[in-house]
C-alpha positions in Angstrom: -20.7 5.6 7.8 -21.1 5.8 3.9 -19.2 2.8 2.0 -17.7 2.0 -0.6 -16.6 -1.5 -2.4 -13.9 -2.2 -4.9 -14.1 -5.4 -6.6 -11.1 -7.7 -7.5 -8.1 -9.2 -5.2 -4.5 -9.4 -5.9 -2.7 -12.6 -6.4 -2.7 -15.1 -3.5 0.4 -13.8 -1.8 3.4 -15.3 -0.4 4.3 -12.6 1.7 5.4 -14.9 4.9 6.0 -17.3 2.7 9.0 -19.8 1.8 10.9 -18.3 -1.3 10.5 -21.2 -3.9 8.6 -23.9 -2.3 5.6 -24.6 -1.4 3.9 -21.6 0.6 0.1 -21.7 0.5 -0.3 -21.9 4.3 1.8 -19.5 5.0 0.5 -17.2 2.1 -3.1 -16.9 3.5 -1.4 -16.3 6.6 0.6 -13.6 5.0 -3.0 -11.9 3.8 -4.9 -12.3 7.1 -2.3 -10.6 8.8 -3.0 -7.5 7.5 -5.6 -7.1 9.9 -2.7 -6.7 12.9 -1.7 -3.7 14.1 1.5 -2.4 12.9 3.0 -2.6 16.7 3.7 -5.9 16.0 6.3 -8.0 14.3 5.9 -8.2 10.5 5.9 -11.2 8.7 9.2 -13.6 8.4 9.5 -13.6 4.7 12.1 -14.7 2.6 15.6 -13.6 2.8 16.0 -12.7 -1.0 13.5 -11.1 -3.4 11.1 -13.6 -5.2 8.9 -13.5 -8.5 6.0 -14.8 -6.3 6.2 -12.5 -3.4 7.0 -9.2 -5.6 4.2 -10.3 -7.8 1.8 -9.9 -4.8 3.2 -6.7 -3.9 2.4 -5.2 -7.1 -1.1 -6.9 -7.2 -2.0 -5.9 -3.8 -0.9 -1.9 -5.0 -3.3 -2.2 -8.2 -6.0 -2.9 -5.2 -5.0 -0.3 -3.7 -5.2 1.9 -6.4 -8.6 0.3 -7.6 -10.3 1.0 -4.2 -9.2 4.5 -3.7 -10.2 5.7 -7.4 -13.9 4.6 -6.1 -13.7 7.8 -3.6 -13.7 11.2 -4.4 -10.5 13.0 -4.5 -11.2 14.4 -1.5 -10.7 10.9 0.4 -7.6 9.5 -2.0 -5.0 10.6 0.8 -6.1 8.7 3.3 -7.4 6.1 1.3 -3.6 5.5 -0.1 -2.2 6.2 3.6 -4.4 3.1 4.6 -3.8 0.9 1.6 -0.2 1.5 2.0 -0.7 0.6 5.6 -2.3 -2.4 4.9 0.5 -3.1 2.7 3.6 -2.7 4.7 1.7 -5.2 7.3 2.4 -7.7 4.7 6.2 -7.0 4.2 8.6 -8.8 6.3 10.8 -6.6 8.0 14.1 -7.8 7.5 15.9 -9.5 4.1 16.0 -8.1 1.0 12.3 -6.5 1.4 13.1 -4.4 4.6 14.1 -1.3 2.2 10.9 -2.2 0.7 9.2 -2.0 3.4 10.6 0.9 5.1 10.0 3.2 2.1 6.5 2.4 1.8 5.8 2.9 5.9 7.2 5.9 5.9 4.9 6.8 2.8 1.7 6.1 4.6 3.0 7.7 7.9 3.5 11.0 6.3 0.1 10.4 4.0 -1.7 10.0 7.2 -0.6 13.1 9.0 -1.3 15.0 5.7 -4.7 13.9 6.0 -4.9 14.2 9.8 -3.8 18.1 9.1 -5.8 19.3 6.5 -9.2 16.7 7.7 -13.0 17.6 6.7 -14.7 16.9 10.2 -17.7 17.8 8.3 -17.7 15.3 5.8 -18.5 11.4 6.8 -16.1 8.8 6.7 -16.4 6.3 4.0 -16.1 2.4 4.5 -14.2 0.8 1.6 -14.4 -2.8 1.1 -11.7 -4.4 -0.7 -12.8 -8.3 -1.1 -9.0 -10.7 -1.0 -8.3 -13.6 -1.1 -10.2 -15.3 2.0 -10.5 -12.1 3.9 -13.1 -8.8 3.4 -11.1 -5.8 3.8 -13.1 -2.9 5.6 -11.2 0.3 6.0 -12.6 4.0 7.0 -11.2 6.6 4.8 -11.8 10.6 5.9 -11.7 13.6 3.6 -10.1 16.8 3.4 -11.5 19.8 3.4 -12.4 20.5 -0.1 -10.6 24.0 -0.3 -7.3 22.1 0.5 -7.6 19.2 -1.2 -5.5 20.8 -5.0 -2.8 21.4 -2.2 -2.9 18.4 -0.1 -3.4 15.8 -3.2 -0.2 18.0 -4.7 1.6 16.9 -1.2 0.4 13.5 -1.7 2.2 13.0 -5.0 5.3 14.0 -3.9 5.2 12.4 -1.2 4.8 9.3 -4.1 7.2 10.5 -6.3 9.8 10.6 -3.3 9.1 7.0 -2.5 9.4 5.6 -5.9 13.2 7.3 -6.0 13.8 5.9 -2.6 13.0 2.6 -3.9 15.0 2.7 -7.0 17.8 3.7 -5.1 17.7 1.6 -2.1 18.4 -1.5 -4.4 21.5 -0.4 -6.1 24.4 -1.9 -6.5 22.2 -5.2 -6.5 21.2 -6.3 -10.0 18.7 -8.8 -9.0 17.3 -6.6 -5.9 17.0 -4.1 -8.3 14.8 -5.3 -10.9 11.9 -6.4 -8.0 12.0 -2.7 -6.9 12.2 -1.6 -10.2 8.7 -3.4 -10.3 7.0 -2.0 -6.8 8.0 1.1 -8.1 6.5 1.1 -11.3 3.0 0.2 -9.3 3.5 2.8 -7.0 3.8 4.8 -9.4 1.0 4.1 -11.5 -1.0 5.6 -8.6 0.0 8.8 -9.0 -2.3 9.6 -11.5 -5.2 9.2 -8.4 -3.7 12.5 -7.3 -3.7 14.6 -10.9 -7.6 13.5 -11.5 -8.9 17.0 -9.7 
């Protein structure tokens, strides 16, 4: 297996953390537990949005982002279907996240079966490394097949685009809910431009 290793590591994040106080504990918990499987509970996180915990949202997507620009655009799919992945791990599943959270699983679920359909069996799968916090990251990405990949990267970035406008909307009517996924939205969306780079 070929790899692949990004360096640089969000923010320490709080994402099982307590709102406002102190959180460290629970933060590096909130990080290693993105090594679970998604069958089990998320994280208990904080009932309302926070600056601290949307802060390590939007560092931990700019990671994402960082480690799948170092694969060819054959690989970004997946890649972004695993970040993502990695990501909603972190989330906690009920409060003013769950939205949040839902949006983005459903991303990488339908990233992931975009990939699964159109997969280069010929190509190897690359290892990427994403260093955080405490924790080495080591995640298998597979590519496309190359004739496909214009198509399926086009797929992709709807799929994005979809997600950013379900985020924007999930949070209104809630001024303060509002601007946090104003800001996971704006990250998410900076990732698009993985996708146009063909």
């Amino acid at each position: 297996m070929h790899k692949a290793q990004v360096r640089g590591s969000p923010s320490p994040s709080q994402f099982g953390g307590d709102a406002e106080s102190g959180g460290d504990a629970a933060e590096a918990d909130g990080v290693r537990s993105s090594s679970t499987s998604t069958s089990t509970a998320a994280p208990v996180g904080p009932a309302s949005v926070t600056n601290s915990v949307t802060t390590a949202v939007v560092a931990q997507i700019s990671t994402a982002s960082a480690a799948c620009e170092a694969v060819g655009t054959t690989y970004r799919t997946d890649c972004l279907a695993k970040e993502l992945k990695a990501l909603v791990k972190n989330l906690p599943a009920q409060g003013e996240y769950a939205a949040a959270r839902e949006a983005l699983a459903t991303a990488s679920d339908e990233l992931a079966k975009l990939s699964r359909q159109n997969r280069d069996y010929s190509q190897p799968r690359l290892q990427i490394t994403v260093p955080s916090d405490s924790e080495t990251k080591r995640r298998p990405v597979a590519a496309v097949k190359q004739e496909t990949v214009a198509e399926t990267n086009a797929k992709a970035l709807a799929i994005l685009e979809d997600t950013t406008t379900v985020l924007l909307r999930s949070a209104e009517g809630n001024n303060d809910v509002a601007l946090h996924y104003q800001r996971i939205a704006q990250a998410l969306n900076s990732s698009k431009v993985l996708l146009r780079s063909l």
